[in-house]
C-alpha positions in Angstrom: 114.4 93.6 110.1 113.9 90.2 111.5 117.9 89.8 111.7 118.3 93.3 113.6 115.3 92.1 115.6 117.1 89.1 116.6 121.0 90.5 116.8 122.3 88.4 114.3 122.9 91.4 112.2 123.4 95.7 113.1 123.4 98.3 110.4 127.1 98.1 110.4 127.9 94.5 110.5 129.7 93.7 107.4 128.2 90.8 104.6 130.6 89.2 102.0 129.2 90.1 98.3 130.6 87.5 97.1 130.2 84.4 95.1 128.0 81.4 96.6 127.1 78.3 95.7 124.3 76.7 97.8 122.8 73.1 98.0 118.8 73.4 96.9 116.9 70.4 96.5 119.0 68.2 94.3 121.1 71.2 92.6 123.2 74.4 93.2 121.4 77.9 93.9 124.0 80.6 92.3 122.3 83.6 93.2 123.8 86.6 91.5 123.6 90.6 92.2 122.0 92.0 89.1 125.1 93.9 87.1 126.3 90.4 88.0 129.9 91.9 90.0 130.4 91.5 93.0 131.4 94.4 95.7 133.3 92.3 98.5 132.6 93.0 102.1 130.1 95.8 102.4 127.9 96.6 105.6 124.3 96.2 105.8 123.6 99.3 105.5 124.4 99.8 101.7 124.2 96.2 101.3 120.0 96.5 101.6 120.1 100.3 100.7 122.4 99.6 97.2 120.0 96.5 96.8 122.7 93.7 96.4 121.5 90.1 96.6 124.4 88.3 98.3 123.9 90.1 101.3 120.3 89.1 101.1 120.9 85.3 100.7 123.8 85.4 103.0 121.2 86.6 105.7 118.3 84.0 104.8 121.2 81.4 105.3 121.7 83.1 108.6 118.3 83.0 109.6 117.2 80.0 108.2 114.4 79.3 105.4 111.6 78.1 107.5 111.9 80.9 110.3 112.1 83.6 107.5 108.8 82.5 105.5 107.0 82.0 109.1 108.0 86.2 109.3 106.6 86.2 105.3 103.3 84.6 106.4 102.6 87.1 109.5 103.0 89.7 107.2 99.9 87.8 105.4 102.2 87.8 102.0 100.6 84.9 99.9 103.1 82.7 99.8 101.5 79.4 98.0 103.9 76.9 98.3 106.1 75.4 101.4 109.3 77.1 102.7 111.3 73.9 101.2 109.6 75.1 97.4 111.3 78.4 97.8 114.6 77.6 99.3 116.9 80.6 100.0 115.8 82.2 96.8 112.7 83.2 98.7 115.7 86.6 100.1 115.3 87.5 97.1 111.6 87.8 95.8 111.1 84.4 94.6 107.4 84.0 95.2 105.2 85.3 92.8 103.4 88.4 94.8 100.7 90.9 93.9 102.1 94.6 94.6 99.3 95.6 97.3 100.6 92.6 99.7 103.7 93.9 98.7 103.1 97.3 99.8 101.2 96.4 102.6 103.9 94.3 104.2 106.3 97.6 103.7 103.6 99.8 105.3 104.3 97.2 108.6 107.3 98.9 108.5 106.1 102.3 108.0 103.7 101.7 110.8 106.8 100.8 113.3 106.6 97.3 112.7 103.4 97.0 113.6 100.9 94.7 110.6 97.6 95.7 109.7 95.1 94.5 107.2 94.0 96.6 104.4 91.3 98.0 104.4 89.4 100.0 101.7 88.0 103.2 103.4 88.6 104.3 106.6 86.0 102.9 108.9 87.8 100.6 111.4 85.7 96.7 111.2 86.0 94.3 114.0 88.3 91.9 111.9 91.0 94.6 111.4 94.3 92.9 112.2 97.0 94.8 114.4 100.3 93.2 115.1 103.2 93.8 116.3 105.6 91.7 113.5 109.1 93.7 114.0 110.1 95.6 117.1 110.0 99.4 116.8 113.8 99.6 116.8 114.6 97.3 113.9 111.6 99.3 112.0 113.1 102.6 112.7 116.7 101.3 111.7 115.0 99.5 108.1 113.6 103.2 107.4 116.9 104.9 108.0 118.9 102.7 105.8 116.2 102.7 103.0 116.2 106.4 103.0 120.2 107.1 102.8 120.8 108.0 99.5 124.8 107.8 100.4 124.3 104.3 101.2 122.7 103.2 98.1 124.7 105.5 95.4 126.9 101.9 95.0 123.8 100.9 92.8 121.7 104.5 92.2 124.0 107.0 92.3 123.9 110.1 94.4 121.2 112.3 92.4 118.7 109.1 91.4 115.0 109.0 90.7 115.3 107.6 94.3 115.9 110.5 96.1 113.2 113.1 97.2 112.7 117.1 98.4 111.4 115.7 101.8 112.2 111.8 104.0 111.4 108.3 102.3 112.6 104.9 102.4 112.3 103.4 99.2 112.9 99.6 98.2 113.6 98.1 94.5 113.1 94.7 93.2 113.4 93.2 89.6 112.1 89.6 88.8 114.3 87.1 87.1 115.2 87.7 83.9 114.2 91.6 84.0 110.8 90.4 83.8 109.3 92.7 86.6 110.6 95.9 88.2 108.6 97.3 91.3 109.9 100.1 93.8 108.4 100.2 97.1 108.6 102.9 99.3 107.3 105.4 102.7 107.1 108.9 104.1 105.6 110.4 107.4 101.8 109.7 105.5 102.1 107.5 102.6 103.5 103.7 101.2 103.6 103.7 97.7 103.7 100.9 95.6 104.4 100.7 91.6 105.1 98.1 89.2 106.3 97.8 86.0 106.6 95.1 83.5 104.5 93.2 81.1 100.6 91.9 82.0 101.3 88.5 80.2 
């Protein structure tokens, strides 16, 4: 969204997933896709929808680290360390997160783009947060990829779990090593969130 938001990237603009080597720190980052192939150029589109990492680093690159964990922290995602501590992994999920600022920041973009604070009834309090983090636009264009199950049958298939009787977007992450899996995801009323992995 923050790429769309600042025309760096459309839907359709095509991403190399492909190999990279990056310099982090005083090493290589190798990030690799998680059936560890590699698809070639691909658009955005399936790109995020088909959840390929390349793509995802390849953007943080274009954005740059700092600017992309300055977006993070407006979406009040607790993010402990310095941008320099996560490097470009940080496209990729590298900061350990609890699921409801996870789902939270994914409601910003069920809510057009527009951050709020959660709250835990529904009486509005003075301190409740509203801000506008990505435009309406890049919000609208997020949903629509997230929700085409054509663009992500590269990774799901056509007739996955993924795919629903009425209009979501949904997201999917796995930690390093397999660790973690957690799927994200809106309709017109609701953002879901739900983890899976082991409490230790």
């Amino acid at each position: 969204a923050q790429a769309i938001d600042e025309r760096r990237l459309t839907a359709a603009s095509l991403l190399n997933d492909a190999p990279i080597n990056l310099l982090a720190g005083e090493g290589l980052y190798i990030p690799q896709n998680h059936d560890r192939s590699f698809v070639g150029w691909v658009s955005l589109r399936v790109a995020l929808a088909s959840s390929l990492n390349i793509p995802a680093v390849r953007t943080i690159v274009s954005l740059g680290v700092e600017p992309f964990y300055k977006k993070l922290k407006e979406l009040h995602l607790p993010l402990e360390k310095a941008s320099n501590f996560y490097g470009y992994s940080l496209a990729l999920g590298a900061a350990d997160m609890d699921l409801l600022s996870l789902a939270n920041a994914y409601r910003t973009l069920a809510n057009q783009g527009v951050y709020s604070s959660v709250r835990w009834n529904s009486e509005v309090s003075v301190s409740d947060e509203r801000r506008e983090v990505f435009s309406h636009e890049a919000s609208w264009i997020i949903g629509d990829i997230l929700s085409d199950r054509q663009a992500r049958a590269y990774t799901f298939g056509l007739d996955s779990v993924l795919t629903t009787s009425f209009w979501t977007a949904v997201k999917t992450g796995t930690s390093k090593d397999m660790r973690d899996n957690w799927t994200v995801g809106w309709s017109e009323h609701y953002t879901v969130g739900v983890w899976v992995g082991n409490s230790d």
